[in-house]
C-alpha positions as a Python dict, from the first residue, in 0.01 Angstrom:
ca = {
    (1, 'X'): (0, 0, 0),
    (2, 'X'): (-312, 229, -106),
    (3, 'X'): (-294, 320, -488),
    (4, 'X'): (-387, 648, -658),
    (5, 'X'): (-471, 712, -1023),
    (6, 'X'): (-578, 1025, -1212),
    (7, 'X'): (-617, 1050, -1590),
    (8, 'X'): (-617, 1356, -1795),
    (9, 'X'): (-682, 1398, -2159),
    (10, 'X'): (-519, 1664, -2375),
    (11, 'X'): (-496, 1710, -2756),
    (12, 'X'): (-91, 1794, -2775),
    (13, 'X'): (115, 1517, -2947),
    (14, 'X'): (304, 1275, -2726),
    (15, 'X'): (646, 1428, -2765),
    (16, 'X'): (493, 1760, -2722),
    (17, 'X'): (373, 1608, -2373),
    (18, 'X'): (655, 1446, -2216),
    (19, 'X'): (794, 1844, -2305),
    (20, 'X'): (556, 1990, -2106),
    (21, 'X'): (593, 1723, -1852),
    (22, 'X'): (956, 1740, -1797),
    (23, 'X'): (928, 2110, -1799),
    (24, 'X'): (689, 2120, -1510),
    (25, 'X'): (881, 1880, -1281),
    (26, 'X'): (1154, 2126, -1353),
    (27, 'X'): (996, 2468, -1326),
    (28, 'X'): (727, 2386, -1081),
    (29, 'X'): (775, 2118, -873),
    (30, 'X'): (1160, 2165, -797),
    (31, 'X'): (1107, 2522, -787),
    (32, 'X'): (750, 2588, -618),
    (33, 'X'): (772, 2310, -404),
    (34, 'X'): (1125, 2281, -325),
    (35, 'X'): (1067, 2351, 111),
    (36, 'X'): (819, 2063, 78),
    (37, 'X'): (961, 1788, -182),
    (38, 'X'): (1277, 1622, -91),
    (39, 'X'): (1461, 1336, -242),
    (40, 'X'): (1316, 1362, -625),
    (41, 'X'): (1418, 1121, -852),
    (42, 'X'): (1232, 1060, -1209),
    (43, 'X'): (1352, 892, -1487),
    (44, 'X'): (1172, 779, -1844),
    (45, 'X'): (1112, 465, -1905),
    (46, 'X'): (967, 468, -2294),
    (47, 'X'): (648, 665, -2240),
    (48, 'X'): (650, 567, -1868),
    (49, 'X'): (772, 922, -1636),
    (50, 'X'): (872, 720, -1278),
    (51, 'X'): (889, 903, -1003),
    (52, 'X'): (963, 922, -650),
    (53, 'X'): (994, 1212, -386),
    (54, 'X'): (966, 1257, -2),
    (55, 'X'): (737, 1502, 115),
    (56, 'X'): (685, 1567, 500),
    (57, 'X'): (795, 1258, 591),
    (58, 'X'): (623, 1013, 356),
    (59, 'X'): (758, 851, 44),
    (60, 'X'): (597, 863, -275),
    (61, 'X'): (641, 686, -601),
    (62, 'X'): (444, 640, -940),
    (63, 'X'): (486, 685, -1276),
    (64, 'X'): (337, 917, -1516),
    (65, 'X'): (209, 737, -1907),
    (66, 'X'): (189, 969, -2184),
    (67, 'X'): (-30, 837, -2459),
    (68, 'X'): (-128, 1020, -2748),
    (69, 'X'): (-449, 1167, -2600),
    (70, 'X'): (-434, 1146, -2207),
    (71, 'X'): (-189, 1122, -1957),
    (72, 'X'): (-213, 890, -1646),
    (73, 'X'): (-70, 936, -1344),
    (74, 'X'): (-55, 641, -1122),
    (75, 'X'): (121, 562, -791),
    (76, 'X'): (152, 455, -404),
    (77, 'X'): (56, 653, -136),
    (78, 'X'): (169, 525, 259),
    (79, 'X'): (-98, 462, 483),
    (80, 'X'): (-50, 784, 678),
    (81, 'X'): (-167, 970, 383),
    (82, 'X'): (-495, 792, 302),
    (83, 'X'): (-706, 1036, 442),
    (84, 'X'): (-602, 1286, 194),
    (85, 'X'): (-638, 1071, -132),
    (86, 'X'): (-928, 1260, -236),
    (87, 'X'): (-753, 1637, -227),
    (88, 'X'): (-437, 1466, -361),
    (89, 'X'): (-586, 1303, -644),
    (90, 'X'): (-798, 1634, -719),
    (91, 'X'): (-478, 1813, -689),
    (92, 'X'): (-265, 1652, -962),
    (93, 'X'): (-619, 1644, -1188),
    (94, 'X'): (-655, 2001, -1193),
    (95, 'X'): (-214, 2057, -1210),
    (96, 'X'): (-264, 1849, -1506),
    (97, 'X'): (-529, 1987, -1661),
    (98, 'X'): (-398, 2338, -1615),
    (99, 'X'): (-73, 2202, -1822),
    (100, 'X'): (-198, 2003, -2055),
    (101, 'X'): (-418, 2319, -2192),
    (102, 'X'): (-135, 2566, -2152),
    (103, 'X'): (39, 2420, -2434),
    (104, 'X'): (400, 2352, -2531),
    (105, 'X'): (483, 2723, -2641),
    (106, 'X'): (361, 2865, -2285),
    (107, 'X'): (506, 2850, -1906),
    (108, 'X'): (373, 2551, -1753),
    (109, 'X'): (116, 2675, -1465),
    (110, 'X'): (211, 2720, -1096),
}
């Protein structure tokens, strides 16, 4: 299965990361998204977010790392979806870039 894998630095501490993180998922994802993401499961595993989620008709799973300066976001994407790697890779860059500079005290972005 084709792999994806985006990595975003940010200057927040770890803990203040996985906040913002789980915070997202919640506000955005479940929210925003909720017509077009099905199934969503996520779960820590130490500093390991895995995921999983259907999304017009495809299944997708990762796992998002949360170090002290980046986070990585890393996962499987079915065939069918290949040709939109690219715009789904830049996608989740820029998502995570716009929440890893909006800080723990703010809304995460939509």
């Amino acid at each position: 299965m084709p792999k994806f894998q985006v990595a975003v630095p940010h200057t927040l501490s770890q803990q203040d990361a996985r906040k913002l993180l789980d915070r997202f998922i919640e506000e955005v994802i479940v929210k925003k998204f909720q017509d077009s993401v099905g199934d969503l499961e996520q779960h820590w595993e130490g500093d390991d977010l895995a995921f999983s989620f259907k999304t017009f008709g495809m299944q997708i799973a990762g796992k998002c790392t949360v170090s002290d300066n980046e986070v990585v976001v890393a996962g499987d994407l079915p065939f069918t979806a290949m040709m939109f790697k690219g715009k789904i890779e830049s996608e989740i860059k820029r998502q995570l870039e716009r929440l890893m500079s909006s800080g723990i005290s703010k809304k995460p972005p939509e």
